[in-house]
DSSP file (Angstrom, degrees, kcal/mol; ACC not computed):
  #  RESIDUE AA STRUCTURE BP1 BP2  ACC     N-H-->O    O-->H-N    N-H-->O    O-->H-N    TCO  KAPPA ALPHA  PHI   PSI    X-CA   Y-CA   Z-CA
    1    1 A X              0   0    0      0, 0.0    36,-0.8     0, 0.0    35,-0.6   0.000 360.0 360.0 360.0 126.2    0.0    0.0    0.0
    2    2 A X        -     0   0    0     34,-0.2     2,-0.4    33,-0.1    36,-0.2  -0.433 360.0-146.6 -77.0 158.2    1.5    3.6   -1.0
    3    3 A X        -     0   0    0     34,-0.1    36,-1.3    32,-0.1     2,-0.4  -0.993  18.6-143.4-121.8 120.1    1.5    6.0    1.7
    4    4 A X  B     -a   39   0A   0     -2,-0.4     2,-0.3    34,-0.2    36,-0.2  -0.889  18.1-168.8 -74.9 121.3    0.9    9.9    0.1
    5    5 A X        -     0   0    0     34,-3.3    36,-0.3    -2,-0.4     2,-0.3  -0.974  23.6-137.4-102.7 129.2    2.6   12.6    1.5
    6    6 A X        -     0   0    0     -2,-0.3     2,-0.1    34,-0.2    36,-0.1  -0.738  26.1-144.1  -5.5 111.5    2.4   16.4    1.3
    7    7 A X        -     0   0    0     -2,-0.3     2,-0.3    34,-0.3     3,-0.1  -0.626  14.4-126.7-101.1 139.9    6.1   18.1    1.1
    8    8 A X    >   -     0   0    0     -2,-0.1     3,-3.1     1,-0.1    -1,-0.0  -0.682  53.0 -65.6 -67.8 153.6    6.7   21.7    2.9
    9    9 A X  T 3  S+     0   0    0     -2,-0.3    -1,-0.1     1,-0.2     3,-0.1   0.025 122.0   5.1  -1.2  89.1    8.1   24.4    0.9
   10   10 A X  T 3  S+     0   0    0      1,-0.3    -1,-0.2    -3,-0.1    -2,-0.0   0.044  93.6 118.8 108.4 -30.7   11.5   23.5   -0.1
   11   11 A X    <   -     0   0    0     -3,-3.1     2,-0.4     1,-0.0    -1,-0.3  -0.304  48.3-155.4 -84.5-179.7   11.8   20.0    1.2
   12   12 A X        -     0   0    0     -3,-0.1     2,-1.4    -5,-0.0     5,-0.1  -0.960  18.4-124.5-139.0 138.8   12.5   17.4   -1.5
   13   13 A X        +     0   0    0     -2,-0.4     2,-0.1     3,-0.1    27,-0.1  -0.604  49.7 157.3-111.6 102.7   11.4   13.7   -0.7
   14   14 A X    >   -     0   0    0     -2,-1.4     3,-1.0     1,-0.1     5,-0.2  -0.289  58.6 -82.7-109.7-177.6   14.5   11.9   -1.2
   15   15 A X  T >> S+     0   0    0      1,-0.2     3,-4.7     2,-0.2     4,-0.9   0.992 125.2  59.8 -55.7 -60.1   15.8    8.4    0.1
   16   16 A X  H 3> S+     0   0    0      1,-0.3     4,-2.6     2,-0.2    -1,-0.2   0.702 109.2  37.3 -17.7 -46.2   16.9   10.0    3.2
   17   17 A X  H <4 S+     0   0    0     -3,-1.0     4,-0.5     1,-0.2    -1,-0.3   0.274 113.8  58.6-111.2  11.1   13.5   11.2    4.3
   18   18 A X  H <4 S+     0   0    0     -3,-4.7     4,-0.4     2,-0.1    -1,-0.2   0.095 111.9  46.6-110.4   2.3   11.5    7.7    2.8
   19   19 A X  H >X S+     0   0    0     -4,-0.9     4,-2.6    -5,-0.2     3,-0.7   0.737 109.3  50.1-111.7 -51.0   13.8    6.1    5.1
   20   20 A X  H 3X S+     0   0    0     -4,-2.6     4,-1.8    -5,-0.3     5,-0.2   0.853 108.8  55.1 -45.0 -44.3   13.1    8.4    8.0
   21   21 A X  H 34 S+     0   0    0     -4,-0.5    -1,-0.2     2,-0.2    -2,-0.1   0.569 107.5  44.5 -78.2  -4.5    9.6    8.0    7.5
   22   22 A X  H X> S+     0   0    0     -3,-0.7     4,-1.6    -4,-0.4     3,-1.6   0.903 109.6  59.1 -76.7 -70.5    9.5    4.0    7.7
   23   23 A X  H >X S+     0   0    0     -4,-2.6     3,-2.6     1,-0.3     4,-0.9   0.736 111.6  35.0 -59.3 -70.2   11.7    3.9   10.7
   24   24 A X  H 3X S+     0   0    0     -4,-1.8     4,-4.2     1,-0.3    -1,-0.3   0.846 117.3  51.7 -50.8 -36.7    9.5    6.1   13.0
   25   25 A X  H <4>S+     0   0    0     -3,-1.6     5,-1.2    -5,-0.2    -1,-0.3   0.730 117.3  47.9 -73.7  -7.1    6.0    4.5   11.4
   26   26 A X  H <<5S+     0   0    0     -3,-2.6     5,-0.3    -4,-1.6    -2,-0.3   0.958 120.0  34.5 -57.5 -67.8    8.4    1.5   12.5
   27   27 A X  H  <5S+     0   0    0     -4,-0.9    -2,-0.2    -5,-0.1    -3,-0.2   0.921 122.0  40.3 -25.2 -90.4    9.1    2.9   15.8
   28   28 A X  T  <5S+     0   0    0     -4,-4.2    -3,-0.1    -5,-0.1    -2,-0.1   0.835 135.1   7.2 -61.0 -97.5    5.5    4.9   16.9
   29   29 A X  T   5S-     0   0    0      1,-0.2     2,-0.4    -4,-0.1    -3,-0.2   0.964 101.9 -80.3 -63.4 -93.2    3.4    1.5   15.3
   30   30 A X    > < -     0   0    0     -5,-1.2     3,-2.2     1,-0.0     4,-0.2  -0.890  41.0 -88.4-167.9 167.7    4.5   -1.1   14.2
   31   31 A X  G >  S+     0   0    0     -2,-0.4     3,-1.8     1,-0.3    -5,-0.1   0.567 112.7  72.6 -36.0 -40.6    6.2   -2.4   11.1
   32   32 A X  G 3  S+     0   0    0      1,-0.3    -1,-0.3    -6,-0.1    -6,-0.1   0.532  93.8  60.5 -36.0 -28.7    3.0   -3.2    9.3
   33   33 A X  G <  S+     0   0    0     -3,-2.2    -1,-0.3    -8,-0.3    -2,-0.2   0.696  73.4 108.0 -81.6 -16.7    2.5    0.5    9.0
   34   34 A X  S <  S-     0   0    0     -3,-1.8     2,-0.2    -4,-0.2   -12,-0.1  -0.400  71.6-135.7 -83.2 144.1    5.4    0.9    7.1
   35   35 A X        -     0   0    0     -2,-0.2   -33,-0.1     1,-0.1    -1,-0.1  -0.581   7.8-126.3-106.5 154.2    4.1    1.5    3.7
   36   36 A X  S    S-     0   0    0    -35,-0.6     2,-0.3    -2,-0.2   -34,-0.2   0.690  89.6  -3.4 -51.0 -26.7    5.4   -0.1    0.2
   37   37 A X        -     0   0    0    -36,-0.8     2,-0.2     2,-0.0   -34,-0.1  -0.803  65.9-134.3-165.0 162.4    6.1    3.3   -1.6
   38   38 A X        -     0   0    0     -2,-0.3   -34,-0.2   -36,-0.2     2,-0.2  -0.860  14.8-165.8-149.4 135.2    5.6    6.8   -0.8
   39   39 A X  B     -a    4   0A   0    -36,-1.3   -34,-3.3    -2,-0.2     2,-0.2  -0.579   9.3-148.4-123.0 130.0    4.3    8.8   -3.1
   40   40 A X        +     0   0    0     -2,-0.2     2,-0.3   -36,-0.2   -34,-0.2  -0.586  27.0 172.0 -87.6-166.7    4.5   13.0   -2.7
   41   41 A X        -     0   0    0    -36,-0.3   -34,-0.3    -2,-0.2     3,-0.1  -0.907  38.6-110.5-176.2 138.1    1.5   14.5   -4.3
   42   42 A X  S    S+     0   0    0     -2,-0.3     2,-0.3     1,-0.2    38,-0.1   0.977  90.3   2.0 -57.7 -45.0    0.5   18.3   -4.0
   43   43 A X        -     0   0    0     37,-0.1     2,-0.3    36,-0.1    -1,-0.2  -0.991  66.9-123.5-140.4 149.0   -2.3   18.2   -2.0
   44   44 A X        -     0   0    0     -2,-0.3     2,-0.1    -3,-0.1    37,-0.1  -0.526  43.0-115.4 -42.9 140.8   -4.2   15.6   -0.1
   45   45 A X        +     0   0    0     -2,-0.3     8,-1.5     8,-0.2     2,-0.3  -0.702  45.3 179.1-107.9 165.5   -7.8   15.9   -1.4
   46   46 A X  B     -B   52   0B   0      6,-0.3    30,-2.4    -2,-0.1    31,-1.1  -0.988  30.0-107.8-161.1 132.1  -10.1   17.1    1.6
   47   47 A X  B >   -C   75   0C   0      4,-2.3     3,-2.8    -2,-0.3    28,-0.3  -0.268  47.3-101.3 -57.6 153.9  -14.1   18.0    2.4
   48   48 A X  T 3  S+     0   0    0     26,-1.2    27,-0.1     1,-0.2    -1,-0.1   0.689 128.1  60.6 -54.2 -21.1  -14.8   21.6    3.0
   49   49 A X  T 3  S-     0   0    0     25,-0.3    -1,-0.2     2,-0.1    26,-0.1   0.231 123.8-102.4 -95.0  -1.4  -14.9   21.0    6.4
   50   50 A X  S <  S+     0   0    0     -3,-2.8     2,-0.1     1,-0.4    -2,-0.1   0.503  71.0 145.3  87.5  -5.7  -10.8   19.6    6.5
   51   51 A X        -     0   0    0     -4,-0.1    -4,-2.3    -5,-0.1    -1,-0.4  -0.673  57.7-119.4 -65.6 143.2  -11.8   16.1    6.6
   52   52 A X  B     -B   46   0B   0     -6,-0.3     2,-0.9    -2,-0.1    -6,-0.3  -0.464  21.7-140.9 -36.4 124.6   -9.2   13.7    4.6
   53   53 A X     >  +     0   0    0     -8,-1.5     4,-0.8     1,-0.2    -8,-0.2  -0.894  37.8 160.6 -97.8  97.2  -11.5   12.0    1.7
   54   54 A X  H >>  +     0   0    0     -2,-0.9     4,-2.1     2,-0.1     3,-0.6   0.944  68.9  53.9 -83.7 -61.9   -9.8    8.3    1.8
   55   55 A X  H 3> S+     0   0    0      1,-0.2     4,-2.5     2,-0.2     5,-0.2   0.846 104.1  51.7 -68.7 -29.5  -12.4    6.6    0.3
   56   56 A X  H 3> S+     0   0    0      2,-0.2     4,-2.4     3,-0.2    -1,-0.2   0.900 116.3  40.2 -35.4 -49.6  -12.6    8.7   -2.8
   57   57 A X  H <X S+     0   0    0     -4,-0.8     4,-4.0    -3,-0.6     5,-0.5   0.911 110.6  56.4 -74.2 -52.5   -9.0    8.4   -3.6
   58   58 A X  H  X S+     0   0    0     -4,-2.1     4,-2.0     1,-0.2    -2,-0.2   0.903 107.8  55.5 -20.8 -60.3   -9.1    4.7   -2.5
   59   59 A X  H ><>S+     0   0    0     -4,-2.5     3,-2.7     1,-0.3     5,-1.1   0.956 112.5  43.3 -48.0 -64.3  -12.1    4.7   -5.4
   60   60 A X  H ><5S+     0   0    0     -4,-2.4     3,-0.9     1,-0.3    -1,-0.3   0.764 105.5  54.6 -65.3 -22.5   -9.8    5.9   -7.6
   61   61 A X  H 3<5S+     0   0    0     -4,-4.0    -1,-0.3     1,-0.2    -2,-0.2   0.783 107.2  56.3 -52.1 -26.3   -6.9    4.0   -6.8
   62   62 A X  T <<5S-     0   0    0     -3,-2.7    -2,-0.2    -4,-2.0    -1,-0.2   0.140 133.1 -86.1-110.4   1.4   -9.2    1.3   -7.5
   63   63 A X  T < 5S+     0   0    0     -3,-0.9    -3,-0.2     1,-0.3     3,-0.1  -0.126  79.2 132.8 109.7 -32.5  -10.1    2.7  -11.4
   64   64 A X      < -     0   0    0     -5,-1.1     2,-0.4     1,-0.1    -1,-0.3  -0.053  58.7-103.9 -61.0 161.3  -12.7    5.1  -11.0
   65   65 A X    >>  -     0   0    0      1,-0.1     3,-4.6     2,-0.1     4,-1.6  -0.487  24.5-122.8 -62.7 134.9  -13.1    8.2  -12.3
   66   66 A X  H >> S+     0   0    0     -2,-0.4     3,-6.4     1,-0.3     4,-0.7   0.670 106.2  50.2 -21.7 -99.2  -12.6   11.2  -10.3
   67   67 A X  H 34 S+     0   0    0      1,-0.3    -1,-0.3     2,-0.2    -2,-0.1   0.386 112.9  44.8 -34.9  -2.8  -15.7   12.8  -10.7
   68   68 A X  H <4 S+     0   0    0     -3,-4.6    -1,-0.3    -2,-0.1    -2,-0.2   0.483 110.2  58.6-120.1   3.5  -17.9    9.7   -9.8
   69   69 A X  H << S-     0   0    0     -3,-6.4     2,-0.2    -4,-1.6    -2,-0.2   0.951 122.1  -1.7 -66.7 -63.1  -15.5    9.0   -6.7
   70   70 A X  S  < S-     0   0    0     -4,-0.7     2,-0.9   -14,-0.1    -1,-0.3  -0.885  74.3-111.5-139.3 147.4  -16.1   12.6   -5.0
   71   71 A X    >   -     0   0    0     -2,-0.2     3,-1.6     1,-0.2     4,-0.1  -0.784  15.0-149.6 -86.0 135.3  -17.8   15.4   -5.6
   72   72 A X  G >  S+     0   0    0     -2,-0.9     3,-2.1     1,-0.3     6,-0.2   0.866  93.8  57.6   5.9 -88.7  -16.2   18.6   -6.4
   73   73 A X  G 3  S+     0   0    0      1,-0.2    -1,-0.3    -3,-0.1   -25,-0.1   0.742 106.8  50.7 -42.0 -30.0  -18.3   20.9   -5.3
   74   74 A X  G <  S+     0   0    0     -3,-1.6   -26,-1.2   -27,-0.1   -25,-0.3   0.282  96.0  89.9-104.3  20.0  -18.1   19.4   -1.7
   75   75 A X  B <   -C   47   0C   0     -3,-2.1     3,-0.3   -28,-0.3   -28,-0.3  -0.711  64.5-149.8-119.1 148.8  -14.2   19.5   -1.8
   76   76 A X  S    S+     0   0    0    -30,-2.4   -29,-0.1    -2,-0.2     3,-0.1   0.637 103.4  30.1 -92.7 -25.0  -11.7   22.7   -0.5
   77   77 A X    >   +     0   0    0    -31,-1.1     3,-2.2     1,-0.1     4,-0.4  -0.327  69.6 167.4-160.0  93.1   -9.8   21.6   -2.7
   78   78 A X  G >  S+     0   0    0      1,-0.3     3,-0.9    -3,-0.3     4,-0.4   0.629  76.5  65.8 -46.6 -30.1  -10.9   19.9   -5.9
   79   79 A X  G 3  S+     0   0    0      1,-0.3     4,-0.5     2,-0.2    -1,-0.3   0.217  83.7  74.1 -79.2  -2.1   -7.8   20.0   -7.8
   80   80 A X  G <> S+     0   0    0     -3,-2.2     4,-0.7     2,-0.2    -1,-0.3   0.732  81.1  73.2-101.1 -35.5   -6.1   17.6   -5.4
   81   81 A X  H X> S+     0   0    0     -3,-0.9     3,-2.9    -4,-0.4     4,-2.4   0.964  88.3  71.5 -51.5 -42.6   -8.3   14.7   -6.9
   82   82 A X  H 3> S+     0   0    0     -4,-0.4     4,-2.6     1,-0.3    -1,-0.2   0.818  90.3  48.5 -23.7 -71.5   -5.9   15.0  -10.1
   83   83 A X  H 3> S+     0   0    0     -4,-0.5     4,-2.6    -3,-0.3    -1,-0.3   0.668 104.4  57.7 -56.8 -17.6   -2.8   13.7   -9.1
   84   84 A X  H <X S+     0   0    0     -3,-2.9     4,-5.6    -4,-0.7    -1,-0.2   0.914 109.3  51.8 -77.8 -55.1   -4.3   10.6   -7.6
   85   85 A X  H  X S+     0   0    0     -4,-2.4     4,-2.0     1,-0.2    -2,-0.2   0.814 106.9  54.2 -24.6 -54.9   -5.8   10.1  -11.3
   86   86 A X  H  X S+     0   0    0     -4,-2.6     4,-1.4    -5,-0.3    -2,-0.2   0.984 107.3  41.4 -52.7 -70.4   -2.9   10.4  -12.4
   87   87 A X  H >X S+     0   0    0     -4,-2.6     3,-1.4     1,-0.2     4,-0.7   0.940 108.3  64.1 -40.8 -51.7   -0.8    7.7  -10.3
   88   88 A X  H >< S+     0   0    0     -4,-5.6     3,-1.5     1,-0.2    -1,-0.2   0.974 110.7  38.0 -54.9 -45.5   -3.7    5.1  -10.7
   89   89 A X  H 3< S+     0   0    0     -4,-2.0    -1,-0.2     1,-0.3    -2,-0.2   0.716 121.0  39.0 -94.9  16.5   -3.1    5.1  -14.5
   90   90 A X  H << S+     0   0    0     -3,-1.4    -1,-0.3    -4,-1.4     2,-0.2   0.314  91.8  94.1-119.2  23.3    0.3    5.3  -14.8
   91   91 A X    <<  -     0   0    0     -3,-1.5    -3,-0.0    -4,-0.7    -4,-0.0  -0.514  40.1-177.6 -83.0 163.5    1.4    2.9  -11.8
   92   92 A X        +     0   0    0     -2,-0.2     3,-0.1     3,-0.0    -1,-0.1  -0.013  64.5  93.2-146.0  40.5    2.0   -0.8  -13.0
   93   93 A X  S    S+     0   0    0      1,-0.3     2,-0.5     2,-0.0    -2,-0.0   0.614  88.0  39.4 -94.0 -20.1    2.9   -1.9   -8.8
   94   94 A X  S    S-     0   0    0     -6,-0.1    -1,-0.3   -93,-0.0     2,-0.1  -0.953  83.0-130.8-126.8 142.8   -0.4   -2.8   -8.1
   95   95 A X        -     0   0    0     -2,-0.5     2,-0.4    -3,-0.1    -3,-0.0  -0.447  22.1-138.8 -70.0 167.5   -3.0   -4.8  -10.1
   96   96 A X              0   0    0      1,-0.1   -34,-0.1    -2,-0.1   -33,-0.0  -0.999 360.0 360.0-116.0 112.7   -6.5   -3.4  -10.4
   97   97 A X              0   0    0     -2,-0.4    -1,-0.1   -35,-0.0    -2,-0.1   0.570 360.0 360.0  92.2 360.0   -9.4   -5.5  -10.2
């Protein structure tokens, strides 16, 4: 399972800081957490209200199309759906279906 991240300004997500971030999700949890890839992405996608939308991107992970995973309208930030679109069709690490 890929783990998506958000970068601040300036930082760059290099081995160094894919390594840092298995060893602590190692550490705080437990190994299991530690994710197959991690993926940056510009934004998380998110409800108007700041909730995370997991199952929408899941949906999409999973082949759908954006727009019948989530709506838009009900999103802060709609544009976030994109990148996730993007990874599902160009990844070849997981099957679909």
């Amino acid at each position: 399972m890929p783990l998506f991240i958000t970068l601040t300004e300036g930082a760059v997500l290099d081995d160094a800081l894919r390594r840092k971030i298995s060893d602590r999700l190692r550490t705080e949890y437990t190994p299991r957490h530690v994710p197959d890839k991690i993926i940056a992405v510009p934004a998380i996608p998110a409800t108007l209200t700041g909730k995370k939308m997991e199952v929408p991107v899941r949906r999409i992970l999973l082949g759908a199309r954006p727009d019948d995973a989530a709506n838009r309208n009900a999103m802060a930030n709609p544009q976030a759906l994109d990148a996730f679109s993007s990874y599902a069709s160009a990844q070849r690490d997981y099957r679909l279906g």
